[in-house]
Structures are given as structure tokens and as C-alpha cells.
N, C-alpha and C positions, 0 to 999 in steps of 0.2 A: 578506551571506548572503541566499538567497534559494531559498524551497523554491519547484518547477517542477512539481509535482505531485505527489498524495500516491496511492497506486495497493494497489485489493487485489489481490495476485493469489495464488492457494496455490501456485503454483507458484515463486516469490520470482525469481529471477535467470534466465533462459532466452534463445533465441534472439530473438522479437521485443524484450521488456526492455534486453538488449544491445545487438543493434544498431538495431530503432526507436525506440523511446524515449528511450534514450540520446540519441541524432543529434537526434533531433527537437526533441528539450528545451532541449541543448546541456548536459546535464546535466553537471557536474563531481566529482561527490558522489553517491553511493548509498547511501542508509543503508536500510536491512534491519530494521525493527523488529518482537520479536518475544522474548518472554520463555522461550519452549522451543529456539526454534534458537541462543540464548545457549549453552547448556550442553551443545549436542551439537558436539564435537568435528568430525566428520568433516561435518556438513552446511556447517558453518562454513568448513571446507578447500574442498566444491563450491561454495557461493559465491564464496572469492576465485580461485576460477580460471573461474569463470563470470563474472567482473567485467569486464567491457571495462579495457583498458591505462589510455584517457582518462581512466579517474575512479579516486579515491579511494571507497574502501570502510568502511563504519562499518557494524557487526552490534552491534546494541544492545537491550537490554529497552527496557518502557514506560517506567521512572524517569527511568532515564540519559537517555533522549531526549529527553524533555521537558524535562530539569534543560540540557542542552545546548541545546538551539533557543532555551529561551527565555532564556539566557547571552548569545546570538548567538557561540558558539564555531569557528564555520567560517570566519570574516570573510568573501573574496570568494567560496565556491564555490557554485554552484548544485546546489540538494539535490534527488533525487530520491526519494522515499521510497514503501518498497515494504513491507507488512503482508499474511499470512498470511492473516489471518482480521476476518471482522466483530468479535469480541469486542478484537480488539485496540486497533480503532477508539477502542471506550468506554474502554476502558480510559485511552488516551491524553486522550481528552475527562475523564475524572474528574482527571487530572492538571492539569487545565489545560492541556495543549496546545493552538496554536490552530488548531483544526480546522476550516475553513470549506470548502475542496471537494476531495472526492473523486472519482476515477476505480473504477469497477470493471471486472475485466477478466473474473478467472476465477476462479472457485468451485467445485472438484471435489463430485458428487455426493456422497450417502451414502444409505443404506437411505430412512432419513429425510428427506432432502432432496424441494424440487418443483424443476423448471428454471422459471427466469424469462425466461431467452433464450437461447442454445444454449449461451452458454459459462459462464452464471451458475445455478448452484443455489442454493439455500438451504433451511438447516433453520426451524421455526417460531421459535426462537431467535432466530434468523440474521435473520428479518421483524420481529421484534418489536424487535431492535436495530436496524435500519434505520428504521422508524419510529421511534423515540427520536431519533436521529441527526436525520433532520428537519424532530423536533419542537423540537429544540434549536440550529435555523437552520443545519448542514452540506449543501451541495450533494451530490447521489449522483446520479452518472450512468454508467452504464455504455458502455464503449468499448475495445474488442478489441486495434487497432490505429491507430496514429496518423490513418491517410486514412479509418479510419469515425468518421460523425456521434457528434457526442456525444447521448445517448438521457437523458433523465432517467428516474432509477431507480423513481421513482414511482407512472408508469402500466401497471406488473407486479405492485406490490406486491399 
């Protein structure tokens, strides 16, 4: 088992996710972590038909995911793991997850929100947990698609 990248993006499962990152990964495994889209029915159905054929699909809370990764419950597939939101992050980090580096893609605005770069908003929240992140040695870099530089998240905050 081997996670290939851990990705925020609010948008969970979509066309670049699918076919770029998937391909580029060689991703085998999609897991979706994420304690609200657990319990909604119908978003959980637009995932698995958003899921590329190649991979196995896993919609899981913060518990379960971390009780499985650190099982090593996958044996050989390559994980590709994709979280809604910043708080989900900590979340997974309070569990012990081992969370050492993340991609950021995209962050939909809100009233509250500032843009960091075109396709990342964030609330004050949202900075205040990114800084914790880290200060707790997790790499943040933001990156859209597979062929743009990877940015560390850093020199925005």
C-alpha cells in the first residue's frame, strides 16, 4: 500500500481528478475522506460514477480512514486521497494519520473567504489551520494540475 498523494480539493471527484491525476499517479485506489459526504446518499452515488473504471473507490470518515491506512488494509493498491476541506486535514492529523504532504488544488470561495491564488480561497480558519499544519511539519503546496509547478503554500499565507 502506498498513498500517491493526499489532495484538497472541494470539489472531490471531477474531470482533471479523474483523468489527470489518476493517470499521472497511476493511482489504484481513491479514497474520498470526509465525515459529511459519509451520510449523504446521493453525493456518494456522484462519486462512484465519477470514479474512473481503473480504480477502486473508498468514501470514508476521518476514523475509519485512519484505523485503515494505518492497518495497511489495501495491501498493493496505490491510494490516492482526496478531502473536501482544511478542517479535515486536522482532523485526520488529531487521529494520528500520517500526514506529511499535501497538494492543494481548490477551495471554493465564500463571503468570508480571501483568494490565495486563483483557484485557492480560504476563510481565516482555513489560514489559521494551515498554519498549524506547518507548524506540525506537513508539506502544503498548492497545484491545479499535474504539468503546474508545485507552489508551496506558504508564501500566500
Amino acid at each position: 500500500m502506498e498513498i500517491v498523494n493526499i489532495r484538497v480539493d472541494s470539489r472531490l471527484i471531477h474531470g482533471q481528478v479523474a483523468v489527470m491525476w489518476t493517470g499521472t499517479l497511476k493511482a489504484t485506489r481513491i479514497m474520498v475522506i470526509d465525515n459529511d459526504v459519509i451520510q449523504d446518499t446521493l453525493m456518494k452515488s456522484i462519486l462512484k460514477m465519477a470514479c474512473p473504471k481503473v480504480c477502486k473507490l473508498s468514501i470514508l470518515d476521518v476514523e475509519t480512514a485512519t484505523k485503515n491506512i494505518k492497518s495497511e488494509k489495501y495491501g498493493e493498491d496505490r491510494i490516492f486521497i482526496i478531502v473536501k476541506t482544511i478542517d479535515t486535514l486536522v482532523r485526520l492529523l488529531e487521529q494520528g494519520f500520517p500526514l506529511k504532504e499535501v497538494t492543494i488544488g481548490n477551495l471554493n470561495g465564500s463571503v468570508r473567504s480571501r483568494t490565495l491564488v486563483k483557484t485557492v480561497c480560504v476563510t481565516p480558519e482555513d489560514e489559521e489551520q494551515l498554519h498549524m499544519l506547518v507548524e506540525k511539519g506537513v508539506s502544503l503546496s498548492v497545484q491545479m494540475v499535474p504539468s503546474d509547478p508545485r507552489e508551496d503554500i506558504v508564501k500566500y499565507l
